[in-house]
C-alpha positions in Angstrom: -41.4 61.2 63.8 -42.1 57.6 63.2 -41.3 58.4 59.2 -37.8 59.3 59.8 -37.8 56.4 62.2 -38.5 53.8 59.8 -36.2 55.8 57.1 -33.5 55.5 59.8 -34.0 52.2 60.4 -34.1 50.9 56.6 -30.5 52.7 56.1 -29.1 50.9 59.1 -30.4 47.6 58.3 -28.3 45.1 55.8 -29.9 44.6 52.6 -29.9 41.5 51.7 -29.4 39.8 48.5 -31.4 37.0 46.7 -29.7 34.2 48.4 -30.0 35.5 51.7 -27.0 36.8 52.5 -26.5 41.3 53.3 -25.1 42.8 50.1 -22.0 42.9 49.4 -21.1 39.8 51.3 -20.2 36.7 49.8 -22.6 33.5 49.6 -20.6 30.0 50.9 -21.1 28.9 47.6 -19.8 32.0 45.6 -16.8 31.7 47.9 -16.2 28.3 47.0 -16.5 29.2 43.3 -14.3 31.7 43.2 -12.2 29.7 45.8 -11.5 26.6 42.9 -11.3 28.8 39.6 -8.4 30.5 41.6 -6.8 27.9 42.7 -7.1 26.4 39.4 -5.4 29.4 37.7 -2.4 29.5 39.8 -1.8 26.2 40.0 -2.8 24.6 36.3 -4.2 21.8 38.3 -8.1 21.2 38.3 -9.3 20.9 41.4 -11.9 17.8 41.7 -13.6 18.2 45.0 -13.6 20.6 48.3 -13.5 18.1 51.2 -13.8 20.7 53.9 -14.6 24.4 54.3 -14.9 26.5 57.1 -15.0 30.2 58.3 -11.9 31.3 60.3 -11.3 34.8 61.8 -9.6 36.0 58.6 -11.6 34.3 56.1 -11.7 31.1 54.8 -10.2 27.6 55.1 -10.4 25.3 52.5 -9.0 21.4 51.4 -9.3 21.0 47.9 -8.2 17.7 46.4 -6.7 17.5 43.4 -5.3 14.9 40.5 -1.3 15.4 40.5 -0.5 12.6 38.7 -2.4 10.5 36.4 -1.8 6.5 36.0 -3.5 3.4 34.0 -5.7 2.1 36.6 -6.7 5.1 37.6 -6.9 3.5 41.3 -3.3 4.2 41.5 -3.6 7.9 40.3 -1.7 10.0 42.8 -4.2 13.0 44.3 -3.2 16.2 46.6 -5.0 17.8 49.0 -4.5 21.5 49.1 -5.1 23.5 52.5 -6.3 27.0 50.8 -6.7 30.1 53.1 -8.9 32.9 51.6 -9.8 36.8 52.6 -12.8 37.8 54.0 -13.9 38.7 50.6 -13.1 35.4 49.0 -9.7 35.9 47.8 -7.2 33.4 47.5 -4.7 34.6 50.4 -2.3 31.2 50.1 -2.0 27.6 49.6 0.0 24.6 50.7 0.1 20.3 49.6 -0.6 19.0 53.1 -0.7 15.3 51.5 -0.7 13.2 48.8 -2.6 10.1 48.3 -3.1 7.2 45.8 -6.8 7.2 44.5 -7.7 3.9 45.6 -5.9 3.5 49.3 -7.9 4.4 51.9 -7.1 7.3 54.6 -5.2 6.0 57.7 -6.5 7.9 60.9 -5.8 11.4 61.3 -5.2 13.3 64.4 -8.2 16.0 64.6 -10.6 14.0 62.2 -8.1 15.4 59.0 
């Protein structure tokens, strides 16, 4: 009895994979991989950093920040930031430009720390 226990027990459990995570679920970071090679397909542009990341109830919510427009010095190179909304799985679900930014100006405050 305790056999089919434990055999009961190992098929209800998660298996989990190297990193940690139960198989078949994404890691944060394979998420945020997929996330910016995406992104970079659909858009053309290269995305240059992920400055915030978070789990909703659907997915995922990203900002990725990106280089729209490049000018000589490069302090006044105009960058986007990108609010990107993924699946559960990882997929890219949408994207919007929620601002736009010269490189070398500094953020003015932001309601809700954004």
């Amino acid at each position: 009895m305790s056999q089919g226990s434990s055999a009961s027990h190992a098929q209800n459990s998660p298996r989990k994979a190297g990193d940690g995570t139960p198989q078949g679920e994404l890691s944060p970071m394979e998420v945020l991989r997929r996330a910016r090679a995406e992104f970079a397909e659909l858009t053309g542009m290269t995305p240059e950093a992920v400055s915030s990341f978070e789990p909703t109830e659907d997915g995922w919510e990203l900002e990725i920040e990106v280089l729209e427009l490049a000018r000589v010095p490069d302090t006044m190179s105009l960058i986007a930031s990108y609010e990107v909304e993924l699946t559960a799985d990882g997929e890219l679900a949408g994207y919007r430009r929620v601002r736009r930014y010269e490189r070398g100006r500094a953020d003015a405050h932001r309601p809700g720390g954004r």
